[in-house]
KELUM-462282 format. One record per residue (C-alpha): residue number from 1; residue in three letters; chain; y, x, z. Coordinates in pm, 1 decimal, always signed. Each point is the difference from the previous one (the first is absolute). Layout:
REM KELUM-462282
NODE  resi  resn  chain         Y         X         Z
NODE   NUM   ala      A         Y         X         Z
...
END
This chain:
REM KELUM-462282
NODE  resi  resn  chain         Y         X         Z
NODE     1   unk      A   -5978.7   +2880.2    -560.8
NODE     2   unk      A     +87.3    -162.5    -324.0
NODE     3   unk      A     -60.8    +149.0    -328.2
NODE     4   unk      A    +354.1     +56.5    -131.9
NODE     5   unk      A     +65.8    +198.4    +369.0
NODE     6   unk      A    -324.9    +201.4      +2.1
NODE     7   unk      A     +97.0     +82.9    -379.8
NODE     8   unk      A    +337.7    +141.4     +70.9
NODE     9   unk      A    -117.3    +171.2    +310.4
NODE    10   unk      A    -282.7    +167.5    -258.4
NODE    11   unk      A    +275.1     +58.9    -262.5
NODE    12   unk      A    +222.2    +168.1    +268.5
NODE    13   unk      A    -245.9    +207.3    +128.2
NODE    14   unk      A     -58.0    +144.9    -347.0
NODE    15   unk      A    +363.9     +23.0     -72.5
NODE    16   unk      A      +2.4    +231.9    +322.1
NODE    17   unk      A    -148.2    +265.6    -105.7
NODE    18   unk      A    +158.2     -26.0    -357.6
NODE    19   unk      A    -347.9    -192.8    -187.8
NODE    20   unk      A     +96.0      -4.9    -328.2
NODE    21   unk      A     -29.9    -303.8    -217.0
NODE    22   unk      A     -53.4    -287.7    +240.9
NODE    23   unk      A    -176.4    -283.1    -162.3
NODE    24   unk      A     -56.7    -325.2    +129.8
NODE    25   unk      A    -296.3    -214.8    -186.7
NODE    26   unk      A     -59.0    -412.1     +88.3
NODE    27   unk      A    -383.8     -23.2     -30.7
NODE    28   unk      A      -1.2    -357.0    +120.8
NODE    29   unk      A    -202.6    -229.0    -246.8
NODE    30   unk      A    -160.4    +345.0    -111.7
NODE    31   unk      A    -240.9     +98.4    +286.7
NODE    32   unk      A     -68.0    -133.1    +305.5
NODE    33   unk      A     +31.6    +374.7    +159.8
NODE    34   unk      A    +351.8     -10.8     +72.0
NODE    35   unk      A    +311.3    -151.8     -83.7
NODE    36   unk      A    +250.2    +274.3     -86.8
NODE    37   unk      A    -136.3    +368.5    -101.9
NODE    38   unk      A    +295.9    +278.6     +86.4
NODE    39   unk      A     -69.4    +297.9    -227.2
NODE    40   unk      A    +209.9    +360.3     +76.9
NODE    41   unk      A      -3.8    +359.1    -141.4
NODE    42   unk      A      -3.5    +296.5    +168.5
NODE    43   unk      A     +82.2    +344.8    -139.6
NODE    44   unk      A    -301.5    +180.8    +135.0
NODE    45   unk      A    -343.7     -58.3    +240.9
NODE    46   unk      A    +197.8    +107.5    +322.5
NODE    47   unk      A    +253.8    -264.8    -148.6
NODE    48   unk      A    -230.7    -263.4     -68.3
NODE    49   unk      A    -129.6      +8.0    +372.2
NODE    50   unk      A    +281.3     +35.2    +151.0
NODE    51   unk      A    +133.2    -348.4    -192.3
NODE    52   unk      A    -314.5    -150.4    +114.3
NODE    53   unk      A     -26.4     +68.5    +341.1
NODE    54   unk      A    +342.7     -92.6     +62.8
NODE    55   unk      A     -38.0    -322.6    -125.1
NODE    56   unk      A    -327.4      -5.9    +244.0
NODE    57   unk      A    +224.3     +67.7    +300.6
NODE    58   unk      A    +335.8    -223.7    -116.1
NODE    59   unk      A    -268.9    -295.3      +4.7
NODE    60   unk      A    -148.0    +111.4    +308.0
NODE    61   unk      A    +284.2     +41.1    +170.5
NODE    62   unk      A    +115.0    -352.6     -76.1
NODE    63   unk      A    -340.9    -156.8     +83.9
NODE    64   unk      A    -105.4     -26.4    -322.1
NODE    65   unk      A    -373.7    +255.7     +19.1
NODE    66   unk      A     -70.3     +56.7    -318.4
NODE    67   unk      A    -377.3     -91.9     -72.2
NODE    68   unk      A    -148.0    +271.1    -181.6
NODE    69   unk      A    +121.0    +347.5    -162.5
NODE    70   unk      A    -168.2    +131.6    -308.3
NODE    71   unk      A     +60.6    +365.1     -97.1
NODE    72   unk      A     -46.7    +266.9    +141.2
NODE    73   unk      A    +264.8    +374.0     +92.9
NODE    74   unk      A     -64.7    +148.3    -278.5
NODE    75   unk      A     -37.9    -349.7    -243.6
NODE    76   unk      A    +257.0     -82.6    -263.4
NODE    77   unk      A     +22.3    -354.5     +21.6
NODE    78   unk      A      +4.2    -124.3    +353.0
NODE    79   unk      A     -18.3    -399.6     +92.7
NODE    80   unk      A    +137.4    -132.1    +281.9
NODE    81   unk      A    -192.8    -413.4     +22.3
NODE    82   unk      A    +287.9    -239.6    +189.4
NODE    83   unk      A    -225.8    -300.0     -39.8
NODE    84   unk      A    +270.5    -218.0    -190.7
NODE    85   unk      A     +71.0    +358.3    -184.5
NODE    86   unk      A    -153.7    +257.3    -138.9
NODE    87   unk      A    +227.9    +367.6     -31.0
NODE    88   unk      A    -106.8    +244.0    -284.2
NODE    89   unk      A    +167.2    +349.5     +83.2
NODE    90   unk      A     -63.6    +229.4    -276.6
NODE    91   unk      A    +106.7    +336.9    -205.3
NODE    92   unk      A    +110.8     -65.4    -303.9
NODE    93   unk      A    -325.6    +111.4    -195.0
NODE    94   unk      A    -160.3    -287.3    +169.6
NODE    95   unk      A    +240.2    -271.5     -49.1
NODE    96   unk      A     +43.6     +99.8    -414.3
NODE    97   unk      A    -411.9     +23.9      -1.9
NODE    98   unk      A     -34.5    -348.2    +142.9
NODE    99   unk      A    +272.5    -228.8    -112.5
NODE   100   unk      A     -25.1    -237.6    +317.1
NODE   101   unk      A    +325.5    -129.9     -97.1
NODE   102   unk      A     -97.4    -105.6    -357.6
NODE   103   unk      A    -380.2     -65.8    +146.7
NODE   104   unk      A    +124.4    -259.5    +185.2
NODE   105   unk      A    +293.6    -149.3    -154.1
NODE   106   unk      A    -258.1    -137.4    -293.4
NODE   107   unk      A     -23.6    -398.7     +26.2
NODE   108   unk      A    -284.2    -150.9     +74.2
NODE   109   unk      A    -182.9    -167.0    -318.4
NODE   110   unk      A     +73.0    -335.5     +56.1
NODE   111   unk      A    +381.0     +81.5      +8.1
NODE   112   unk      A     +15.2    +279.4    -312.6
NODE   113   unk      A    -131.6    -331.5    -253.4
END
């Protein structure tokens, strides 16, 4: 499955179950982790797993098995690892305290000269 289709299945999924702000990140060039990081809200813990696990099945379900799931029931940031992307569902506490959008929109040194 290519990127751009795994991302909109991801995005989808979130949509779904009404994730709030969806972000999309390009990490290529940036780390060698993944290519694309997908970053969602959701409006409580119960939220945040639900987001997450359906993203787990949507990819599942179109032979996509997700290779890893970090968080746990009761955890406020869940990640869901794709391979070519990594999905950050978190409550809004989390996603304010850690700035992955600004974290990883900063340019390398080389290019900020």
């Amino acid at each position: 499955m290519q990127s751009h289709d795994l991302s909109n299945l991801v995005q989808n999924a979130l949509d779904d179950l009404k994730g709030v702000d969806i972000a999309e990140i390009d990490v290529r060039g940036k780390t060698s982790i993944a290519d694309l990081m997908i970053i969602a809200t959701g409006t409580s813990i119960r939220h945040v797993r639900s987001l997450a696990d359906n993203v787990r099945l949507a990819c599942k379900d179109a032979g996509h098995q997700p290779l890893g799931v970090e968080g746990d029931s009761q955890s406020d940031w869940v990640l869901v690892d794709l391979g070519d992307i990594i999905v950050h569902v978190m409550t809004d506490e989390k996603r304010e305290f850690y700035a992955l959008e600004k974290l990883w929109s900063v340019k390398p040194e080389a290019e900020a000269i």
